[in-house]
TIVEXDO-378795 format. One record per residue: x, y, z of N, C-alpha, C, CB in turn; residue in one letter. Coordinates in steps of 0.02 Angstrom, whole numbers, padded with zeros to 5 digits, always signed. Atoms other than C-alpha are relative to their C-alpha. Last residue first. Glycine has a CB too. Layout:
BEGIN
XYZXYZXYZXYZA
...
END
This chain:
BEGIN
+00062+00030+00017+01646+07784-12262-00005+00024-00082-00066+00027+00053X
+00001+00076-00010+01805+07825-12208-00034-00020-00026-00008-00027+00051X
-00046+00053+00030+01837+07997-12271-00013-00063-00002+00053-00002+00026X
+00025-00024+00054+01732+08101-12126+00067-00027-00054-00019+00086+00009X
-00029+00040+00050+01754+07982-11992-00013+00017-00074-00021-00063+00013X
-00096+00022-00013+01755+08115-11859+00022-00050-00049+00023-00043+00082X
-00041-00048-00002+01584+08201-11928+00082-00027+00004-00024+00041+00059X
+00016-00031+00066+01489+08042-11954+00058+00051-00010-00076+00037-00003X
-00047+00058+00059+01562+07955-11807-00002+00039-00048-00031-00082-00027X
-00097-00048-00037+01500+08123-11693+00027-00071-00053+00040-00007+00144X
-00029-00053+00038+01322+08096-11788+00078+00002+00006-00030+00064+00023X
-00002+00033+00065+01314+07909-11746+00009+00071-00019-00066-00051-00032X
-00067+00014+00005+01376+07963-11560-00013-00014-00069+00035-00054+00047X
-00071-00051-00002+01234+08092-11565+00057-00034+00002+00007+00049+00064X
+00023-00049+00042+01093+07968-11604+00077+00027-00007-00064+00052+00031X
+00004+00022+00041+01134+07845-11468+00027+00029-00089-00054-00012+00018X
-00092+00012+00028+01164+07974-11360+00008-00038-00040+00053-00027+00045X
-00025-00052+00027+00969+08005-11399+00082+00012+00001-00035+00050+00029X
-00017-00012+00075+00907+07834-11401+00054+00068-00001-00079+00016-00049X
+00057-00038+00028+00824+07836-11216+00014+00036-00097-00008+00071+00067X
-00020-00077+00015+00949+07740-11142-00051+00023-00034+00064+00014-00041X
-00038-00028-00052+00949+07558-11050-00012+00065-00011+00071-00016+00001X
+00066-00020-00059+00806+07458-11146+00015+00043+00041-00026-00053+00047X
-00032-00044-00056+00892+07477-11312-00031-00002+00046+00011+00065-00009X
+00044-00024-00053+00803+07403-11458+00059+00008+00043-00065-00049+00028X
-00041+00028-00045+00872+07386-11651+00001+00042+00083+00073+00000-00039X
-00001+00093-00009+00771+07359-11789+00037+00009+00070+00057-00061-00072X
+00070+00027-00011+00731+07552-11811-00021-00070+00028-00030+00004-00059X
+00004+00034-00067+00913+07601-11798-00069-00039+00036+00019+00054+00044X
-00061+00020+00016+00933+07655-11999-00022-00070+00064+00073+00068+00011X
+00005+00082+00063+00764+07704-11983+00033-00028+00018+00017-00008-00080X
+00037+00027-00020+00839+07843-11828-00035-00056-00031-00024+00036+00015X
-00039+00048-00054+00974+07866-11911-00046-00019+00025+00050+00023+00052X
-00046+00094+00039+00900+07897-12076+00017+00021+00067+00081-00021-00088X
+00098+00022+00005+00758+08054-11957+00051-00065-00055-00094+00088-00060X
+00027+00035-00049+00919+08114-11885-00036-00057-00018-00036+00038+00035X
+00054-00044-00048+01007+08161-12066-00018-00035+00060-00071+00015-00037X
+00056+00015-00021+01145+08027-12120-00026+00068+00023+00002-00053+00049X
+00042-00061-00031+01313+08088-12192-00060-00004+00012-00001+00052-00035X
-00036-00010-00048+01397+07931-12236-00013+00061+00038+00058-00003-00021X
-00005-00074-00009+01257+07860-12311+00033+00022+00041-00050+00029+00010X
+00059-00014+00050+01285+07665-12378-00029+00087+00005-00070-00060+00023X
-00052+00032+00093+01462+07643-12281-00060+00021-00040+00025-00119-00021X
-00043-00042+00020+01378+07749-12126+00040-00014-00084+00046-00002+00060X
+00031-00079+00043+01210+07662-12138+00073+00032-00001-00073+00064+00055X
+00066+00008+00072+01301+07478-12134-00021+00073-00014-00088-00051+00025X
-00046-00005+00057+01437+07537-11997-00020-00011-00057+00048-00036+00004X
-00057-00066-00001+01314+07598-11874+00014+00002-00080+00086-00017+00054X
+00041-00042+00029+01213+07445-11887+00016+00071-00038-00038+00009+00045X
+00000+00030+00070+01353+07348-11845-00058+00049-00039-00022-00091+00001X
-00047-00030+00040+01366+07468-11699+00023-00034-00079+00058+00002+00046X
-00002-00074+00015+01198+07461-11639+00077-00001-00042-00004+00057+00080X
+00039-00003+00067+01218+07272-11661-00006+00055-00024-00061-00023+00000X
-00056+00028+00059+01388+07263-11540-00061+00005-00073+00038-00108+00022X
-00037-00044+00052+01290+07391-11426+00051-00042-00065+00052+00051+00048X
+00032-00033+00076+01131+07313-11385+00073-00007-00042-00036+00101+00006X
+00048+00048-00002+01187+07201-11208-00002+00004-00089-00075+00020+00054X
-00055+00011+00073+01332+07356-11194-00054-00078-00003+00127-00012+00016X
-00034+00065-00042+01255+07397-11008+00043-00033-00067-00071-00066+00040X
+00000+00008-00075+01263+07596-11054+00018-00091+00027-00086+00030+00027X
+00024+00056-00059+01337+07649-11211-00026-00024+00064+00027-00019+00009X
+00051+00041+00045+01300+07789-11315-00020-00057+00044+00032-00030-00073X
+00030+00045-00063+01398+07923-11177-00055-00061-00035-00051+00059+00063X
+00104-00023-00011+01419+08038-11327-00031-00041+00054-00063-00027-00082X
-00012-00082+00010+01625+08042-11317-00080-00002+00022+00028+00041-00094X
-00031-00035-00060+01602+07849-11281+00005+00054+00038+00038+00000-00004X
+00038+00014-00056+01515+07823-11440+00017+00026+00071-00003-00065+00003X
+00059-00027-00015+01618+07925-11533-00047-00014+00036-00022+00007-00036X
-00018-00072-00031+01780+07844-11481-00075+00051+00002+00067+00040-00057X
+00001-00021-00080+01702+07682-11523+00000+00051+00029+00040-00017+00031X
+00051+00007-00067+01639+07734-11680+00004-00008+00057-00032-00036+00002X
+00032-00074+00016+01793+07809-11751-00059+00002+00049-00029+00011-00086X
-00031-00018-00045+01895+07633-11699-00056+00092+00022+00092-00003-00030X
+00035+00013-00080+01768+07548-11781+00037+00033+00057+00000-00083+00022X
+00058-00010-00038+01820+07618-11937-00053+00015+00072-00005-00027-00012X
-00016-00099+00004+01990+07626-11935-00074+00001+00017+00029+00056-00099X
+00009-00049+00051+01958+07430-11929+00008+00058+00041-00067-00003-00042X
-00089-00030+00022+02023+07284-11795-00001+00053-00068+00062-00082-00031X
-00004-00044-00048+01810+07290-11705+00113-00002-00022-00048-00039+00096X
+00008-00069+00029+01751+07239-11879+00040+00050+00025-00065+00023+00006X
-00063-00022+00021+01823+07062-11844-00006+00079-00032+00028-00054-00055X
-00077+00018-00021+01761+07025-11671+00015+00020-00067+00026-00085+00026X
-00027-00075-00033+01595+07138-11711+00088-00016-00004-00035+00016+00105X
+00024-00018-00083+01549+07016-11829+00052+00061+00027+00011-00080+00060X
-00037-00015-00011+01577+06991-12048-00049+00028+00069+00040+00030-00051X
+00047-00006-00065+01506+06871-12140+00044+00041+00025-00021-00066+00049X
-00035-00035-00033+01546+06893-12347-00032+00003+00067+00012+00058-00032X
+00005-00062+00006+01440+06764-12442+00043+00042+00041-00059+00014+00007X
-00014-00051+00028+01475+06621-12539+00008+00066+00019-00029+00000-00033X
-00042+00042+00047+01354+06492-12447+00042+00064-00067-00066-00067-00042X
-00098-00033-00018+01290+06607-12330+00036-00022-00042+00047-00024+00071X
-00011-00073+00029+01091+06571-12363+00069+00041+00014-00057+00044+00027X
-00014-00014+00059+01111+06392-12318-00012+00056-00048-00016-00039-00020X
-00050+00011+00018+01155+06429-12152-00001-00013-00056+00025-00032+00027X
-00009+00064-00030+00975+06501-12099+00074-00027-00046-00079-00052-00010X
-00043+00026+00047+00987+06689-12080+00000-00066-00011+00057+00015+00011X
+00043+00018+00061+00839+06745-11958+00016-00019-00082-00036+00053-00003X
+00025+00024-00046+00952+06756-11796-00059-00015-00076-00011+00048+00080X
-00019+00086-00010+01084+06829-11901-00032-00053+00033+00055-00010+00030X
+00014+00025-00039+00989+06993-11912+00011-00071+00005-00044+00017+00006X
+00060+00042-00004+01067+07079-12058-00020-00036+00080+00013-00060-00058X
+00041+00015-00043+01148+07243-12085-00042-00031-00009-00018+00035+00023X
+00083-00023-00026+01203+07265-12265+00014-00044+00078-00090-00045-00067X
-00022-00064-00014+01433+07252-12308-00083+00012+00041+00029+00055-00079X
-00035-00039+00032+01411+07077-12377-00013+00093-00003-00007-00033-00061X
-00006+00078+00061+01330+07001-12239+00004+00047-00070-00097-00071-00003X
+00013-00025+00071+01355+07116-12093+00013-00030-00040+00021+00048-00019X
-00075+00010+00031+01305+07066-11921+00016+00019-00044+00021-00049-00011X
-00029-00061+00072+01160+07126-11823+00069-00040-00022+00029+00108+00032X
-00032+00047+00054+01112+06972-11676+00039+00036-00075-00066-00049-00024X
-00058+00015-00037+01069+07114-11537+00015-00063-00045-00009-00011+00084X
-00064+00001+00017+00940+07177-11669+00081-00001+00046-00008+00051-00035X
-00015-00010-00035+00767+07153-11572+00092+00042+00000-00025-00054+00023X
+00028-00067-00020+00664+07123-11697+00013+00025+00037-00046+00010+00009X
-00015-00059+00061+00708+06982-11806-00025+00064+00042-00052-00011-00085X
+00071-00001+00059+00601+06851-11722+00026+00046-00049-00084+00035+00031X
-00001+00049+00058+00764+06771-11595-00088+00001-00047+00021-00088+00042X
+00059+00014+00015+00728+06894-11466-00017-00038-00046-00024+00040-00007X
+00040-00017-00014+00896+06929-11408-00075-00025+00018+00009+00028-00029X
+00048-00004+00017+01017+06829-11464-00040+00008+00055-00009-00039-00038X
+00045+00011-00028+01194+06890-11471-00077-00033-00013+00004+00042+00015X
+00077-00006+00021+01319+06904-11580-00039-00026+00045-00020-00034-00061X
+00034-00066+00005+01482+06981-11479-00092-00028-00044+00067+00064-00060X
+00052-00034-00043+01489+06812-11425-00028+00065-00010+00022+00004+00058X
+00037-00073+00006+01574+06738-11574-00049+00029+00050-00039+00000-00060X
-00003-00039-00043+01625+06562-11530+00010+00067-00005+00032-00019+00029X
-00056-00041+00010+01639+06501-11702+00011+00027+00070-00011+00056-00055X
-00071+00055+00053+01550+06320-11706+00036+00060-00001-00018-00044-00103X
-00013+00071-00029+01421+06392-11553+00036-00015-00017-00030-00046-00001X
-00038+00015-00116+01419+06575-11558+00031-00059+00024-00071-00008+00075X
-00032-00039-00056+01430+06603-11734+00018+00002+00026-00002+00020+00026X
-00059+00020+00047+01331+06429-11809+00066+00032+00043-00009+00037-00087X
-00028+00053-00033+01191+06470-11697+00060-00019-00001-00023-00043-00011X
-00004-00027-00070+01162+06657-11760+00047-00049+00059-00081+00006+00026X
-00049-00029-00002+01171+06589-11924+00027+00020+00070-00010+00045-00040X
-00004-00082-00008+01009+06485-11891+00091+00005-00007-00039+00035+00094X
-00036-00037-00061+01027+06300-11941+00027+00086-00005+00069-00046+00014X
+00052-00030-00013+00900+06264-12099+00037+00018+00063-00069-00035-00002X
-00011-00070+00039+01073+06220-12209-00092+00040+00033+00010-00020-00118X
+00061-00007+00021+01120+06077-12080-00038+00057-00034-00026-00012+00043X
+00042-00027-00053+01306+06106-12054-00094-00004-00048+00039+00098+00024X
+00030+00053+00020+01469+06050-12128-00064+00016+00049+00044-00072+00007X
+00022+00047-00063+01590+06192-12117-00072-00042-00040-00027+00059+00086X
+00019+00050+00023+01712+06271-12223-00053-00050+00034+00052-00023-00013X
-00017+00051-00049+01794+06453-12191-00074-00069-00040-00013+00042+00107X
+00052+00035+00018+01869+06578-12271-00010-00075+00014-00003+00009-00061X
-00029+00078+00011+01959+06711-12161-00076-00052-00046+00023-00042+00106X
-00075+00001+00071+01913+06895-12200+00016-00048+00010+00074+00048-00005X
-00039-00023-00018+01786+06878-12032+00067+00023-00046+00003-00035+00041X
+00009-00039-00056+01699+06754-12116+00062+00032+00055-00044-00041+00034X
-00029-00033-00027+01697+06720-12274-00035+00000+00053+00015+00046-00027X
+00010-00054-00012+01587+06571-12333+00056+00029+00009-00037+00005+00041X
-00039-00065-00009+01564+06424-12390+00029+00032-00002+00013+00015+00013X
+00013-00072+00024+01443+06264-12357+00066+00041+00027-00076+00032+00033X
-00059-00031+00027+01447+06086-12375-00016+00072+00003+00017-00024-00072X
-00018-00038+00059+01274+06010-12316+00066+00037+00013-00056+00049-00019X
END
């Protein structure tokens, strides 16, 4: 099947069995490593990408649900104002440790910040509900999504 898409702001054309995971597509026909797969059930969120602006788990996308739609990975989030906010905040809050999580945490990020740019704990924590960490105990986590909040006040 014919299918597509944006991805990355480029639009692109590929010929691909329309029950082939997104996830596959990515890594394999785009070489996209920042997406990962985890746990390939949806529950692990190291696959997060953003399909027109929402946090999805590309590992439970199958290619003919893209046809049309906006894909967008860490590689092209990570040349925004945006992402620049989060890094720095992360960093500032010590978020990261082996970076395994962090390209979904931070897609994640950028989904609740564009949809609430001023999150309470108790939405970040939801927000981050899909998405596991085995290294840190959440709470820099937490505090670099506040310190974005605060430093990218405008952006979102």
């Amino acid at each position: 099947m014919k299918i597509e898409f944006i991805l990355n702001d480029k639009k692109q054309v590929i010929q691909v069995d329309p029950a082939t995971r997104l996830l596959d597509i990515l890594r394999d026909d785009f070489e996209l490593t920042s997406v990962k797969e985890g746990c390939g059930e949806g529950e692990c969120g190291a696959c997060v990408i953003l399909m027109d602006g929402k946090a999805v788990n590309s590992c439970l996308v199958p290619a003919g649900n893209i046809e049309g739609h906006h894909i967008v990975t860490m590689e092209g989030f990570r040349k925004t104002e945006r992402y620049k906010v989060i890094e720095e905040s992360f960093l500032k809050a010590g978020s990261v440790q082996c970076g395994f999580c962090t390209p979904g945490i931070v897609m994640t990020t950028e989904s609740l910040l564009r949809e609430n740019p001023r999150p309470s704990e108790e939405e970040i924590k939801e927000a981050l509900s899909g998405n596991l960490c085995r290294c840190t105990g959440y709470n820099m986590i937490f505090e670099g999504i506040k310190l974005a909040a605060a430093r990218g006040k405008g952006l979102w």
